[in-house]
N, C-alpha and C positions, 0 to 999 in steps of 0.2 A: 810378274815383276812390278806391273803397275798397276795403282789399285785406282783404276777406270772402269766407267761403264761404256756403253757403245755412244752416248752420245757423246761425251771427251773425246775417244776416236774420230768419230765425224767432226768435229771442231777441230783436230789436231787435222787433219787429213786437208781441211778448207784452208789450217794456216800453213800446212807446208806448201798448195797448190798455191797462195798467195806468194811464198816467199819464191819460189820458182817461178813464175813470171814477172815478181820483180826483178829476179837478177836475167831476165828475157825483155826488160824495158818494158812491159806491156801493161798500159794503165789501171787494164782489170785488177792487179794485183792488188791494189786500193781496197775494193769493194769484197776481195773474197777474205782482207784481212779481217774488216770490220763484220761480213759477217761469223768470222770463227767467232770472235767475238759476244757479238751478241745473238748467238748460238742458243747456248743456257740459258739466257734471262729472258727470249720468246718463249722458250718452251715452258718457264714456269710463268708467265705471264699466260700462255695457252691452257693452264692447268695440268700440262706434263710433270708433274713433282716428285716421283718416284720412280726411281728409289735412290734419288740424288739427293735429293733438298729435304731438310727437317725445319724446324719453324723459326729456327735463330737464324736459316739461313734465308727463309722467305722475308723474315724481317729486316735482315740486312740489304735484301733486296728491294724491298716496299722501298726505306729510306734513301738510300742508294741512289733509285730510279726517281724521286722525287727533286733530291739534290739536285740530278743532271738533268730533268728536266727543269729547273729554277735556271742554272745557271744556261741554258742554251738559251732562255729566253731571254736573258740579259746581253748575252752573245747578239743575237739576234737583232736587238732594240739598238744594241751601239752599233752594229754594221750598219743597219737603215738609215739612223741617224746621221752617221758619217757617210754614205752616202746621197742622203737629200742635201747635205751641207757644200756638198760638193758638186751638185745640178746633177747627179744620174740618178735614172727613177727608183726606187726603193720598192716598187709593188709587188715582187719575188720574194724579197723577205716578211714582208707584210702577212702574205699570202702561204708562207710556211709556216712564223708563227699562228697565222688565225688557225690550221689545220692542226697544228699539233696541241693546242689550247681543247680545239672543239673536240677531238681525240680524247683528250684526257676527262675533260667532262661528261662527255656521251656514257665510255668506260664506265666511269665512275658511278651514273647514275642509272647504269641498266645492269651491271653488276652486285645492285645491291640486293636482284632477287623479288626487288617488289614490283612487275610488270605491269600493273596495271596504274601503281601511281607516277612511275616513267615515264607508260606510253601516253597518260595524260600531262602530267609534266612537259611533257618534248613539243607536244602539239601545241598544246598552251602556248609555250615559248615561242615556237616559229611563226605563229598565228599571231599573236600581238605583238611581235617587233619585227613584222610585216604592215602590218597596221600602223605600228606608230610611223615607220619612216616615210608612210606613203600622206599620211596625217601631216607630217611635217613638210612635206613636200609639195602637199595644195590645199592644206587647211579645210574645214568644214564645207564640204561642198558635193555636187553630185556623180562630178570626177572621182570623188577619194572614195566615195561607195563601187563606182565603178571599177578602178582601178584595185578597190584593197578585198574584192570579190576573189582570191587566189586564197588570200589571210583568214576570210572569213568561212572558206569551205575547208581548212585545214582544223582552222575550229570547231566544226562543224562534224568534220569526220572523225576528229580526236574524243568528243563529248559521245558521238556513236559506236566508240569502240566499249562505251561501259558497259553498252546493252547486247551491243553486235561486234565483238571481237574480230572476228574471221574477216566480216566485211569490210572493218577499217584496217584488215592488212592488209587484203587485196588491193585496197584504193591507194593507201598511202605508198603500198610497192609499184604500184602503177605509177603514181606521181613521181615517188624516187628516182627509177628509172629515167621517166620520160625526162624530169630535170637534169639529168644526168646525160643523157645525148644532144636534148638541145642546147644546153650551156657549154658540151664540153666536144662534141664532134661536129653540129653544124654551125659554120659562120667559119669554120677552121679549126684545127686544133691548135692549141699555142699553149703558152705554160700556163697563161693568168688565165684561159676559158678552163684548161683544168684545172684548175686549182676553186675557181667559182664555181664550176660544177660541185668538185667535191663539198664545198663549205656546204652548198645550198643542199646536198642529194641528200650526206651523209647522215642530217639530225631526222630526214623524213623516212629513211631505211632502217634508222636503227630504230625509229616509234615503230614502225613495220612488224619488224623484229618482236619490239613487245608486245605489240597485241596479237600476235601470230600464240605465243607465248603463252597469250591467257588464254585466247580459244582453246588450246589443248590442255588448259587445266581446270579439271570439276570446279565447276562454279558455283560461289559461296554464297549467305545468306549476308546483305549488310556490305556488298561490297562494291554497290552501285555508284556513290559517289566516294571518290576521295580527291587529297592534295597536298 
């Protein structure tokens, strides 16, 4: 009678469980609506496409998803706004946009397939705007060597993933990690230590990720430097 696959089922199944515990008051109903919802558009963000989606419909999706990410951030920027205007702290919205920005970016540029100009890309990145803020923050001196020593073995390990792939995933998944429980489980957890966690872990997990990447693919002549 209806021309569904099983995952519309499962989506329909999450929105009638939503609607019954709305009419049961119970606040989950919120969350299992939204996900019937975006149900579909993970699966074909995960590369699940068949035998739903054909290409007018991944492209209405690309755009789509782009739109509503534009306008959340605008959401976003005037809630904080209007909140700092008003004396309450804004660092929760802050801290959603900076996540769902570095998301899309990350995405973007480890999806492209080319892992190795990525995972030096990524390192690059975090390694000198590490530096710069610590540069900024005590100028030419023996501190800022001291201090920006995290930035420059980030650098350091990113530049050795051209030669030694394996090696700079192990280290940078170590690093990921390890930023990831000290920022986000000791001292407390709270929203803003996770949410710092995440910003900090998530660009040295997904460099991880790329050099893991290259390691497992035959390695080419001419592919030692790029950018």
């Amino acid at each position: 009678m209806f021309d569904w696959d099983r995952y519309s089922w499962i989506a329909a199944g999450m929105f009638v469980a939503g609607i019954a515990l709305g009419v049961a008051v119970h606040e989950a109903f919120f969350f299992l609506l939204v996900g019937a919802y975006l149900f579909r558009p993970a699966l074909l963000a995960a590369g699940v496409k068949k035998p739903f989606a054909d290409e007018r419909q991944l492209h209405i999706q690309y755009r789509s998803g782009n739109i509503a990410l534009i306008v959340t951030v605008l959401a976003l920027i005037a809630i904080a706004i209007n909140e700092a205007a008003q004396g309450r702290p804004a660092d929760n919205y802050y801290l959603i946009l900076c996540i769902g920005l570095l998301a899309k970016a990350l995405v973007g540029v480890v999806m492209s397939g080319d892992y190795r100009r990525a995972g030096l890309r990524i390192t690059l990145f975090i390694g000198l705007l590490y530096l710069t803020f610590v540069g900024l923050e005590h100028g030419p001196s023996l501190g800022m060597l001291i201090e920006g020593a995290p930035g420059i073995a980030i650098l350091a390990v990113g530049l050795l993933g051209m030669r030694w792939p394996y090696a700079s995933a192990v280290l940078l998944a170590l690093l990921g990690i390890g930023t990831l429980v000290v920022f986000g489980v000791f001292g407390g957890v709270t929203i803003s230590r996770i949410g710092v966690s995440i910003i900090l872990s998530l660009p040295i997990l997904a460099a991880a990720y790329c050099y893991l990447q290259i390691a497992r693919q035959p390695r080419e002549e001419g592919t030692d430097v790029v950018f």
